[in-house]
N, C-alpha and C positions, 0 to 999 in steps of 0.2 A: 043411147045406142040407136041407128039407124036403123029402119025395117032388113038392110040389106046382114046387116049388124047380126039382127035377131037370127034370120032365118037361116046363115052362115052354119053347115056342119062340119062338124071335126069328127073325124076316122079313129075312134076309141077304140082299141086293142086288147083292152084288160083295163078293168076297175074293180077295184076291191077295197079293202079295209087290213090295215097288217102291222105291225111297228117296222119304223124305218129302219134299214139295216145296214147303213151306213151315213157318214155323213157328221155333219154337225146336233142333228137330233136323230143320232143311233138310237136306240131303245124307246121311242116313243112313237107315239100310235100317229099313223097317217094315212087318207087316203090317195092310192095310188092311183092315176091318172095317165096311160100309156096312150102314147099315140102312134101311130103309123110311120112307118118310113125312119130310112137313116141314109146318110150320105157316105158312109164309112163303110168297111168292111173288117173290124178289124178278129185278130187270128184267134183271139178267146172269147170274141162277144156268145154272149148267153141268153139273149133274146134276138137271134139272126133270124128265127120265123116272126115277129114282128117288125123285121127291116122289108121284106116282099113285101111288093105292090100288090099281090093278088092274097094276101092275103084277109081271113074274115075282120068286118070289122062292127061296131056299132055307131049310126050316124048319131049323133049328138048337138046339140047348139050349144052355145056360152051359158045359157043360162040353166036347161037341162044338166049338163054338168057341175052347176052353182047347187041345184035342186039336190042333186042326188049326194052329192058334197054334207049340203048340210043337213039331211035325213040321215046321215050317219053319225050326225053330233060328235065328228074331231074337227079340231080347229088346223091342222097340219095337211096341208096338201102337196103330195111330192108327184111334178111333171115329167113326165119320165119318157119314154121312146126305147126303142131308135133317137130320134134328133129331136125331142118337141118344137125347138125352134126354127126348123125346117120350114114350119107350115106357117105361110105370110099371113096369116090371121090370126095367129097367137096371142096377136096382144090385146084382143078382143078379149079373149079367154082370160088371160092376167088380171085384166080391169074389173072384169066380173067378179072374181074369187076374190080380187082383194076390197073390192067394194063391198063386199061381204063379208068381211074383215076377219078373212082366213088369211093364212102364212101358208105362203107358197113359198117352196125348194122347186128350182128346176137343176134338172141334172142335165148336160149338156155335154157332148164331146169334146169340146175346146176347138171345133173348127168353126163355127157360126160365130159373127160378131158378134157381142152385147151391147154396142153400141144404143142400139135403137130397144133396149129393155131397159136399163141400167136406171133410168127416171121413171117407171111408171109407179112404184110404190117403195115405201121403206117396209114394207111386208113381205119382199120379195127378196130371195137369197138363191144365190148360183153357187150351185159346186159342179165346179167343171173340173172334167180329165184333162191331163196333159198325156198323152199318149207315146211310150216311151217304144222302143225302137225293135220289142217283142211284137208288138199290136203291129207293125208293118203301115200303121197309118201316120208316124210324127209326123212327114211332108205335109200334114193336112192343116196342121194346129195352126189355131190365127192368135201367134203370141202378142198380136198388141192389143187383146184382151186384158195380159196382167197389166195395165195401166189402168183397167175400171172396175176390178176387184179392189171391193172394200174392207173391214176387219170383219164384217159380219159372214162374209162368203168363204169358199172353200175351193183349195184348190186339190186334184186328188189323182195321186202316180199309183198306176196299176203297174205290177213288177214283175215279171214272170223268171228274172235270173238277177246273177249280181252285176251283170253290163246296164241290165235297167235301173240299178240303184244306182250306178255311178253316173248315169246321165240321167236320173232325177238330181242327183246330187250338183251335179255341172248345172243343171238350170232353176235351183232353188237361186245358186250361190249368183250365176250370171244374172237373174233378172230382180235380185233384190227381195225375193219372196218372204221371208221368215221378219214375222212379226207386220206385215202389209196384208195380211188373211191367215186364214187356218190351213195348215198344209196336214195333207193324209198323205201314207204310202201303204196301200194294203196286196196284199199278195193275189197274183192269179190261182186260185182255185184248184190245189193239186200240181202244181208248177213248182213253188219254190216253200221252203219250211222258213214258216213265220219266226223261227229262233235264227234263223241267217238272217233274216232283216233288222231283227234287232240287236245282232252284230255287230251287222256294218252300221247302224244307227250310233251304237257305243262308239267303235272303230274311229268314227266321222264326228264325233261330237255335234249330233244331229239334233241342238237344242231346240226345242218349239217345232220340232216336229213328231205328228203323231201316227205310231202304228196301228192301223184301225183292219178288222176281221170282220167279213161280209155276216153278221149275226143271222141272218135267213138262213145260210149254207149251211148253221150248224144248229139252229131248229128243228128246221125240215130238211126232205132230201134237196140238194145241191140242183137239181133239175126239174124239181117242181115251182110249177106257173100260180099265181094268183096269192102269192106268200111274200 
């Protein structure tokens, strides 16, 4: 790593310690890793005071964030945001944590390419959203991502009605998804009842698709930070 390397900080948002609450390792402990900024806006996000520029943050380096990673003794690190792949130094960040042979999840909106991620470790897993037509953001999505998801990643429809299931559904079927990654469809938060989803799941012979419920929201309150 180069001096410029080292001294490089990232805009940390929120670090904590919590079990992951979605995902491919739902129930299992991780630390959380937020960073600054989103490109998106979309109509149910739930950490929109982590997308402002003005807001607080903690300067951090790669390896400070390596430090404090592993004084917490979990081997699970989930990158989170707003967008963490927004910030063109990320992958400084990546090569740290996996060099210290943590497993990194980043969660990603599905508009940032993974082009330039997708080699730096087999420690590294993406579950990215494809954002369906409630969030007001699908114009954003960079769908020739599903060509560099592997079986190990995830791809994940947030649904707020049954028009977003059927065009999850329309872009499971169009882009070949089922059985190419792990597909989630979990509900927006007080929007739609998780017994309609798995409905239209029966309805739609929705095999190898999994209905997944944000486990935080029903721990703690739905609107509490650092969980």
């Amino acid at each position: 790593m180069s001096e410029l390397e080292e001294s490089y900080q990232f805009h940390v948002v929120e670090k904590f310690v919590s079990i992951n609450g979605e995902g491919k390792k739902a129930g299992q402990l991780a630390v959380f890793i937020r960073l600054q900024g989103c490109n998106l806006n979309c109509s149910y996000c739930d950490t929109r005071w982590a997308n402002d520029i003005g807001c607080e943050f903690t300067p951090m380096t790669a390896n400070e964030i390596v430090q404090y990673v592993l004084e917490c003794k979990v081997e699970n690190v989930t990158l989170t945001g707003g967008e963490p792949l927004l910030n063109r130094n990320v992958s400084i960040l990546l090569k740290a944590l996996t060099d210290a042979n943590l497993f990194v999840e980043i969660e990603t909106n599905g508009s940032v390419s993974l082009e330039d991620f997708v080699g730096i470790s087999e420690r590294i897993t993406f579950t990215m959203d494809y954002k369906l037509p409630s969030s007001r953001m699908e114009k954003s999505m960079c769908v020739s991502n599903f060509k560099l998801l592997q079986e190990k990643d995830t791809i994940k429809f947030v649904a707020g009605n049954v028009d977003d299931l059927q065009r999850a559904k329309q872009v499971i079927e169009e882009y070949h998804l089922t059985g190419k990654c792990n597909i989630y469809i979990s509900p927006v938060f007080g929007k739609i009842d998780p017994k309609d989803i798995v409905n239209f799941m029966i309805h739609h012979h929705l095999n190898k698709v999994n209905l997944q419920l944000q486990l935080h929201k029903f721990i703690w309150d739905p609107n509490e930070k650092g969980v």
